[in-house]
C-alpha positions in Angstrom: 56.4 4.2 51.6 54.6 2.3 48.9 52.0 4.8 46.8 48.4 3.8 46.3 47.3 3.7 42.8 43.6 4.4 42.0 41.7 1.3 40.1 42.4 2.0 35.9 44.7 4.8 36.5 47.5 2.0 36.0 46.0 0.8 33.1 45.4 5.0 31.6 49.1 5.4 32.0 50.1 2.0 30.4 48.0 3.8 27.7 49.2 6.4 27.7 53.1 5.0 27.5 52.3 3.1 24.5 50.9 5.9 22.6 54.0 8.2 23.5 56.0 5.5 22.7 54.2 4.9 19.4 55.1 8.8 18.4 58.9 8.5 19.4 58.9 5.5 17.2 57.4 7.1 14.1 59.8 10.1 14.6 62.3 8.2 14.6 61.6 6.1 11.4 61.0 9.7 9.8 64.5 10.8 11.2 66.4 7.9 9.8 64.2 8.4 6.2 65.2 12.0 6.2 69.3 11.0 7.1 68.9 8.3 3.9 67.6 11.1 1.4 70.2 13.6 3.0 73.2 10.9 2.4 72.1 9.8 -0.7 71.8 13.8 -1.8 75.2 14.4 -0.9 76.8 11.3 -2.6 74.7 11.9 -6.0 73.8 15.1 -5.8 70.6 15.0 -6.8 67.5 13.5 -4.4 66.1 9.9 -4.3 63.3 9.6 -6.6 60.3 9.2 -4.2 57.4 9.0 -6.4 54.9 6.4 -5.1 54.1 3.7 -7.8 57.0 2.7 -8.7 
């Protein structure tokens, strides 16, 4: 049985889609940051220099 959508409701969840998947990829980005500063921790022992202007 095919579901009646109401007129801009398709276009609020499209919205809304993009902005959650906006978020998921930001986390991600700051997940792989955070596994780049943990490996390079672990080979030097000391953390990546992260000061801007450089």
């Amino acid at each position: 049985m095919a579901r009646r959508v109401l007129p801009g409701s398709e276009r609020a969840l499209g919205r809304q889609f993009g902005e959650l998947r906006d978020e998921v990829e930001d986390e991600a980005r700051r997940a792989r940051a955070l596994q780049m500063l943990q490996a390079e921790w672990l080979a030097t022992g000391k953390p990546l220099d992260t000061t801007p202007g450089d």
